[in-house]
matplotlib code that plots the C-alpha trace (Angstrom):
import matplotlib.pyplot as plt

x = [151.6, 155.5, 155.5, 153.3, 155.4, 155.7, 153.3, 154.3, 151.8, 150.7, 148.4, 145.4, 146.9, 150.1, 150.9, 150.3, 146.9, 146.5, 144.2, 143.8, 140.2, 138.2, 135.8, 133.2, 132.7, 135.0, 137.2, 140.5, 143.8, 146.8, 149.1, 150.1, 146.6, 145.8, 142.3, 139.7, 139.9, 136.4, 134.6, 137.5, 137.1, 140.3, 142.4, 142.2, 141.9, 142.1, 139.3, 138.5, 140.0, 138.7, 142.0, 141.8, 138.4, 139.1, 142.4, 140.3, 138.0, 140.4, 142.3, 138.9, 138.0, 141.6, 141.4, 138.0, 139.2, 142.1, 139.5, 137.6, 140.3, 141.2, 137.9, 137.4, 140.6, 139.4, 136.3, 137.5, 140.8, 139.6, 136.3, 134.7, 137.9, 136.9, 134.3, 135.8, 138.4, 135.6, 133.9, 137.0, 138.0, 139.7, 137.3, 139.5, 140.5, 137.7, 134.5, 131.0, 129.5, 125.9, 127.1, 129.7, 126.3, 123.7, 126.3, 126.7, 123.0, 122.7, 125.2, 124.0, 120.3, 121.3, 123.0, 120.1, 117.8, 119.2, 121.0, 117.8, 115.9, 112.9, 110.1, 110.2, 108.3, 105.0, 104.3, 103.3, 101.1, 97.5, 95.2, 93.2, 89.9, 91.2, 90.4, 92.7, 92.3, 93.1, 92.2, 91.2, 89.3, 90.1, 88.9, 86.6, 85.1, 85.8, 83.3, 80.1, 77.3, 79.3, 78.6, 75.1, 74.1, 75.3, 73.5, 70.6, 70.7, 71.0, 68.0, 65.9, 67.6, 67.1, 67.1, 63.5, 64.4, 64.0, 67.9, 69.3, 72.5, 73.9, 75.3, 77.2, 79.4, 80.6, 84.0, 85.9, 85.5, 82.3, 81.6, 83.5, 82.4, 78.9, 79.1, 81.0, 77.6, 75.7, 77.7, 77.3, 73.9, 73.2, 76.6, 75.1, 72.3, 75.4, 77.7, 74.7, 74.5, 77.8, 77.7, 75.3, 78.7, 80.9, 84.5, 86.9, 84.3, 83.0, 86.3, 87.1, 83.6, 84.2, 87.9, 86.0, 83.6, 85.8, 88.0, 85.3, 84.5, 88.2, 88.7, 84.8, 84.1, 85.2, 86.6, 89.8, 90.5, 88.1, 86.6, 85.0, 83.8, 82.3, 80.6, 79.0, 77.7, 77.4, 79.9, 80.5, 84.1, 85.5, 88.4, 87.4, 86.2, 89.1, 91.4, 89.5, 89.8, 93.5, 94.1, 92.1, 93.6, 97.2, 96.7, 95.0, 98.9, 100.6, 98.7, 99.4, 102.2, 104.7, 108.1, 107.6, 106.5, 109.3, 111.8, 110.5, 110.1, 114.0, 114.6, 113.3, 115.0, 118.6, 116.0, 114.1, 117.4, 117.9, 114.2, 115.1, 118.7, 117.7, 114.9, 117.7, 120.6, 118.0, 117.8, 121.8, 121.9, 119.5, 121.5, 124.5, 123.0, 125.4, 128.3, 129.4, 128.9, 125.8, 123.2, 124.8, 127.5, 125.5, 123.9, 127.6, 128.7, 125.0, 126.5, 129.9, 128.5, 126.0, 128.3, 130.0, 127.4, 127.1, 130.2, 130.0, 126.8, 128.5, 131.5, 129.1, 126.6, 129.8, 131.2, 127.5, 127.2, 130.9, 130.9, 127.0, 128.2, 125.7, 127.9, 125.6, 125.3, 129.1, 129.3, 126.7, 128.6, 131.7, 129.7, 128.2, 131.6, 132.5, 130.1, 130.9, 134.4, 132.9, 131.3, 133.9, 136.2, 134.7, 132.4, 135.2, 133.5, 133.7, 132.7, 129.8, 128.0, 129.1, 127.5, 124.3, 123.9, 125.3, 121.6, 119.7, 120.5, 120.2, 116.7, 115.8, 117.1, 115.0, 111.9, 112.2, 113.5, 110.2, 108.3, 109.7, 109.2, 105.6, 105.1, 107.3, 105.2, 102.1, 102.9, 104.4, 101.4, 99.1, 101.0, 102.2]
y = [149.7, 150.0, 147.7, 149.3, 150.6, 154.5, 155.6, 158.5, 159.7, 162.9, 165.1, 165.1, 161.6, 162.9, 162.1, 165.4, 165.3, 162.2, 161.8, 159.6, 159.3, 158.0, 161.5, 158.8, 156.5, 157.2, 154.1, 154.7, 155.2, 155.0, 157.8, 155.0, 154.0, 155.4, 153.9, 153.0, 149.6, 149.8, 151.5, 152.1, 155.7, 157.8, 159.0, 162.4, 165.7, 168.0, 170.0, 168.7, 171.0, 171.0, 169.5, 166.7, 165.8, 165.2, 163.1, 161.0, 160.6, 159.7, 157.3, 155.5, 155.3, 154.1, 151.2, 150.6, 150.3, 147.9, 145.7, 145.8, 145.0, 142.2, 140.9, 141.0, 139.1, 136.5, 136.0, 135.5, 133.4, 131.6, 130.4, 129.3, 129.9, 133.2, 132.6, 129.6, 131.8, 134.6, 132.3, 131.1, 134.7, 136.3, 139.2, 142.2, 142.0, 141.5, 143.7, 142.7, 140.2, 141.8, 145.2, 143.7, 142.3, 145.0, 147.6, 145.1, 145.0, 148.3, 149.5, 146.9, 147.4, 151.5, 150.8, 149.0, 151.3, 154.4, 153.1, 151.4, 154.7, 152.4, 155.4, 156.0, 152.9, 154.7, 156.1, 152.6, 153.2, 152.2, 155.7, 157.4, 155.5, 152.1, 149.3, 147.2, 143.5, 140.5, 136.5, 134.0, 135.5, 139.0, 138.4, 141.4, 140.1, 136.7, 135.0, 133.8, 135.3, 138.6, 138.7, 137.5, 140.2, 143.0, 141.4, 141.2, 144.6, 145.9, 143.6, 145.6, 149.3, 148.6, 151.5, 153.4, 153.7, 149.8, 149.6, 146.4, 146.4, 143.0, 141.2, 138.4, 140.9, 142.5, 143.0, 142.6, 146.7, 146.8, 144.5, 146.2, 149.9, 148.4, 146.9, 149.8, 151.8, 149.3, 149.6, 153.4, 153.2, 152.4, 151.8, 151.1, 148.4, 146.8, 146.4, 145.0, 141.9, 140.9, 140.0, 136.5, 135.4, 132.7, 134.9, 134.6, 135.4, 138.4, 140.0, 139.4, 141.6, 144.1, 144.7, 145.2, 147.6, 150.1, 149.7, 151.2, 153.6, 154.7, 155.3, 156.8, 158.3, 161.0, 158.9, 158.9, 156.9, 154.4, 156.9, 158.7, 155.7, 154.8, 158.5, 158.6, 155.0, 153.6, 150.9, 149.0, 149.8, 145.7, 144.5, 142.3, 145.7, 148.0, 145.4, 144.8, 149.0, 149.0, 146.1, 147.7, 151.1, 149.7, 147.5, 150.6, 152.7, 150.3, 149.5, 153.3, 153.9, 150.4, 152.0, 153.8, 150.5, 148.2, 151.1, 151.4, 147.4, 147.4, 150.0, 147.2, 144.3, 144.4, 144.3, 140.6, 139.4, 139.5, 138.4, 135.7, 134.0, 133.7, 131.0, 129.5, 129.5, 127.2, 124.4, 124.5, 123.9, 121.0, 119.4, 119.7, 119.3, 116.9, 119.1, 121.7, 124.5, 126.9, 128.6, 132.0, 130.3, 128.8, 132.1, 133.8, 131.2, 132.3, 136.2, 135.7, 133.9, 136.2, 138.5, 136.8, 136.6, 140.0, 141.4, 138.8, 140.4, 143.8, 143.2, 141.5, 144.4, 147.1, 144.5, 144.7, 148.3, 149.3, 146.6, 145.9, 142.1, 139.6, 137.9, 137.0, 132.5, 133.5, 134.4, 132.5, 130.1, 130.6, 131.1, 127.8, 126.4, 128.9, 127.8, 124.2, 124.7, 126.9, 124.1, 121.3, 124.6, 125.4, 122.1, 119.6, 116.6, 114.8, 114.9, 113.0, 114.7, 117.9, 117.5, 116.0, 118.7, 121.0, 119.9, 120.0, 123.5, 124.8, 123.2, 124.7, 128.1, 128.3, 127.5, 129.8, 132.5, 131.4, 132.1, 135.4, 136.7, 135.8, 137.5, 140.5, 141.4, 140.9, 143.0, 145.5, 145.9, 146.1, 148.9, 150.6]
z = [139.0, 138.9, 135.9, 133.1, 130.1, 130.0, 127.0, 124.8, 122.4, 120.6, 120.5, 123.4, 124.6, 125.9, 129.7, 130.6, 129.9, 132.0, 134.7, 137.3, 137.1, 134.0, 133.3, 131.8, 134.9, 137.1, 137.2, 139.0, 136.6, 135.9, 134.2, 132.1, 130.9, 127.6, 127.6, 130.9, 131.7, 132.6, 129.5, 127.0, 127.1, 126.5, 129.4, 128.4, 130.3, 127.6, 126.2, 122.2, 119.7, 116.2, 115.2, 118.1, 116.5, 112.8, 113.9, 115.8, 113.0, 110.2, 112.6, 113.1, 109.4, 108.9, 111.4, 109.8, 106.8, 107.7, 109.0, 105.9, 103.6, 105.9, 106.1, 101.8, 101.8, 104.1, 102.5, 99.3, 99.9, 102.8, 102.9, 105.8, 107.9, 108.4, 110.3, 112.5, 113.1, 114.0, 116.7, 118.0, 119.2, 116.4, 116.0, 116.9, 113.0, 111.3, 110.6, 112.2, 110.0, 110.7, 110.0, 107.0, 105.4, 105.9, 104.2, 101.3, 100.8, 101.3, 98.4, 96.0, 95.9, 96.6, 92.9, 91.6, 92.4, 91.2, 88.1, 86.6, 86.5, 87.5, 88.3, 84.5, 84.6, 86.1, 82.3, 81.5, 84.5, 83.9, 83.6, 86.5, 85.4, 84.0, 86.3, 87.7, 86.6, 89.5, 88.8, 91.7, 94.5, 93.5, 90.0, 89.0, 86.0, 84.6, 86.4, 84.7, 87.7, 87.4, 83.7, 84.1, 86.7, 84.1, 81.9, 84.1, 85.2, 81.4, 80.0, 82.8, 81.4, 77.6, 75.5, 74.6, 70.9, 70.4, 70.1, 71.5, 73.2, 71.2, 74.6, 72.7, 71.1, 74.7, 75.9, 78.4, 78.4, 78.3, 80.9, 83.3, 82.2, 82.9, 85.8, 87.5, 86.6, 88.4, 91.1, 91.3, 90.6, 94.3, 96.2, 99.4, 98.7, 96.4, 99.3, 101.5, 99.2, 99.2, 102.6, 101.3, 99.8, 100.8, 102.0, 99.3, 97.1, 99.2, 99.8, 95.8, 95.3, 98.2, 96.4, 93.5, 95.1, 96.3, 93.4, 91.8, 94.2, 94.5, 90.6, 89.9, 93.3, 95.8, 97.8, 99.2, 102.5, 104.3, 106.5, 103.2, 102.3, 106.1, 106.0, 102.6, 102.2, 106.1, 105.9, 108.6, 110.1, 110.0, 109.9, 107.0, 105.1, 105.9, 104.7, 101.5, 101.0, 102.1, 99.2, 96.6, 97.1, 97.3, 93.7, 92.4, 93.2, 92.0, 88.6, 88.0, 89.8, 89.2, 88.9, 92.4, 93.7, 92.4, 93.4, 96.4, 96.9, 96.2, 99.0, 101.7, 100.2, 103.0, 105.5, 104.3, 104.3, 108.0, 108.2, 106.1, 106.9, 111.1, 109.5, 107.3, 109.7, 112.3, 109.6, 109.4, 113.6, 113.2, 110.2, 112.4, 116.0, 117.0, 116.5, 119.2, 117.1, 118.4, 116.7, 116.9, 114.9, 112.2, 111.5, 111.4, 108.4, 106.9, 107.2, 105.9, 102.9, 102.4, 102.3, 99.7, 97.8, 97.5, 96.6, 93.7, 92.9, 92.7, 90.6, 88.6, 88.4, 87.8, 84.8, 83.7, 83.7, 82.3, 79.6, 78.5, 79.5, 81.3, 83.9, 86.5, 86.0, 85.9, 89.4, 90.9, 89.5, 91.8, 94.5, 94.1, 94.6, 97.1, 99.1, 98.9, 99.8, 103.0, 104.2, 103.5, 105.8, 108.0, 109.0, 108.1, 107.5, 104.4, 100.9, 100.4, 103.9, 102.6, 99.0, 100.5, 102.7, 100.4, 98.2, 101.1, 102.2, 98.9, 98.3, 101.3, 100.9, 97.8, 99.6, 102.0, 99.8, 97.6, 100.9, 101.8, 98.4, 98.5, 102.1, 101.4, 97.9, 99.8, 102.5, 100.4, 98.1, 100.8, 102.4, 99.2]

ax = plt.figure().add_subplot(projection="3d")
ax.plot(x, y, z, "-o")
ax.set_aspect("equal")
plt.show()
């Protein structure tokens, strides 16, 4: 104990407001301890003051900030020694790489959101009673037995007057303005014939169905439906309603959805780079590096990434310039010389890997894409 330095600070941290207990878990102490040991809680008797508690803000926010301008430094003049340096135990300097990332994310799409004014977009919005149109097994009327059961079940309603309703002149209007008043015409004994379908067929024609229902009807949830027209409660028939209610938003509603889709975005990226940073472990298995360390180098370039995409958004913005291949560009390269860094092996491994990655990343970027817009409309 006799040889611990003699601290003399300000404020609440002054020696006379030592204790020789910690107040937090009750680790012994030294007058000399400015900080526990044990849980790093400061060795301080005093009561907080409204002045002790905005000093200890703005000295957090300005260590904070020294670690961020530290960390943008690194990143851009060193890469890929950031993050060797990072695993090796150098970590008191630098910024979080999850948190780093998830705040980058989080101002970029935060800015590209809110400067693209994207809800003006739902006055392109299709109207209350427009159907929405879907090809493949959601296709509500392309196929040819759709056409001939309108044209079936209008042959059998022909008008009294001897007027002919000329079928080969029909649109695709028409069609569907028909076939939605077949539909209504008996809801229930419709719905009981889908079930003879194959399944992508029948869950095209149920989404159809309570389209229909949804823009004609007064129906609002799945449960109105159930009541009025005894519906069976199946998994395969709520999700049919939950799709056709969510495509129905979003045909009249798109500029909510995109913004809305763009909100979500920082967190697919953390969905996304644990799946990428596994193929980079198995390309470099043999090396002592771990998987935690793989998916670091995935963060910090990440991170890279975007603050290229920000400049490049605020040069966009201030100067009506396009700079984006620009700095995709540089990143390309940056992210070469990361690898050649931080995996130091030589240049032909590091350009055929460098390819394989970024075939890869595409594929599973691809993938998310796909999953995250499903997943979005369906819960829109």
């Amino acid at each position: 104990m006799t040889n611990k330095p003699t601290v003399t600070t300000k404020g609440r941290y002054q020696l006379q407001y030592r204790g020789n207990r910690c107040l937090n878990c009750e680790h012994p102490l030294d007058m000399s301890d400015r900080y526990c040991p044990n849980c790093s809680q400061a060795n301080s008797t005093k009561k907080l003051s409204l002045k002790d508690f905005f000093d200890e803000f703005f000295s957090s926010l300005i260590s904070y900030d020294s670690k961020l301008l530290k960390t943008l430094s690194a990143l851009l003049l060193r890469p890929g020694r950031i993050t060797r340096d990072y695993i090796e135990g150098k970590r008191a300097s630098y910024t979080n790489p999850f948190r780093f990332l998830l705040s980058l994310a989080i101002v970029y799409f935060l800015m590209l959101n809110f400067s693209g004014n994207l809800t003006d977009l739902d006055r392109f919005g299709e109207s209350a009673n427009k159907p929405i149109e879907m090809t493949g097994p959601f296709s509500f009327m392309i196929d040819s037995p759709k056409v001939d059961e309108i044209r079936e079940g209008l042959e059998q309603n022909q008008p009294e007057n001897g007027d002919s309703i000329k079928l080969n002149s029909w649109n695709t209007k028409s069609i569907t303005e028909n076939h939605d008043s077949i539909i209504l015409k008996d809801p229930k004994a419709h719905f009981q014939k889908l079930d003879e379908k194959g399944f992508f067929e029948r869950l095209g024609h149920k989404s159809e169905f309570f389209n229909t229902l949804l823009r004609k009807d007064s129906v609002y949830n799945f449960k109105d439906v159930q009541e009025k027209y005894q519906i069976e409660a199946s998994f395969e028939n709520k999700k049919a309603f939950n799709a056709s209610r969510s495509a129905l938003k979003v045909s009249r509603r798109p500029g909510t959805f995109i913004s809305s889709m763009i909100s979500k975005l920082p967190f697919l990226i953390f969905f996304f780079l644990p799946f990428f940073a596994l193929f980079i472990w198995l390309m470099y298995i043999r090396k002592k590096y771990t998987y935690t360390d793989h998916l670091i180098f995935s963060f910090h370039n990440q991170s890279l990434l975007f603050i290229l995409l920000i400049i490049s958004f605020l040069l966009d913005t201030a100067f009506d310039w396009s700079t984006n291949g620009i700095f995709l560009l540089i990143f390309s390269i940056y992210l070469y010389k990361a690898m050649r860094n931080f995996y130091r092996q030589g240049r032909f491994k590091t350009i055929v890997k460098y390819l394989f990655f970024n075939t890869i990343f595409i594929i599973l970027a691809t993938l998310s894409i796909v999953v995250f817009l499903t997943g979005s409309l369906i819960t829109f």
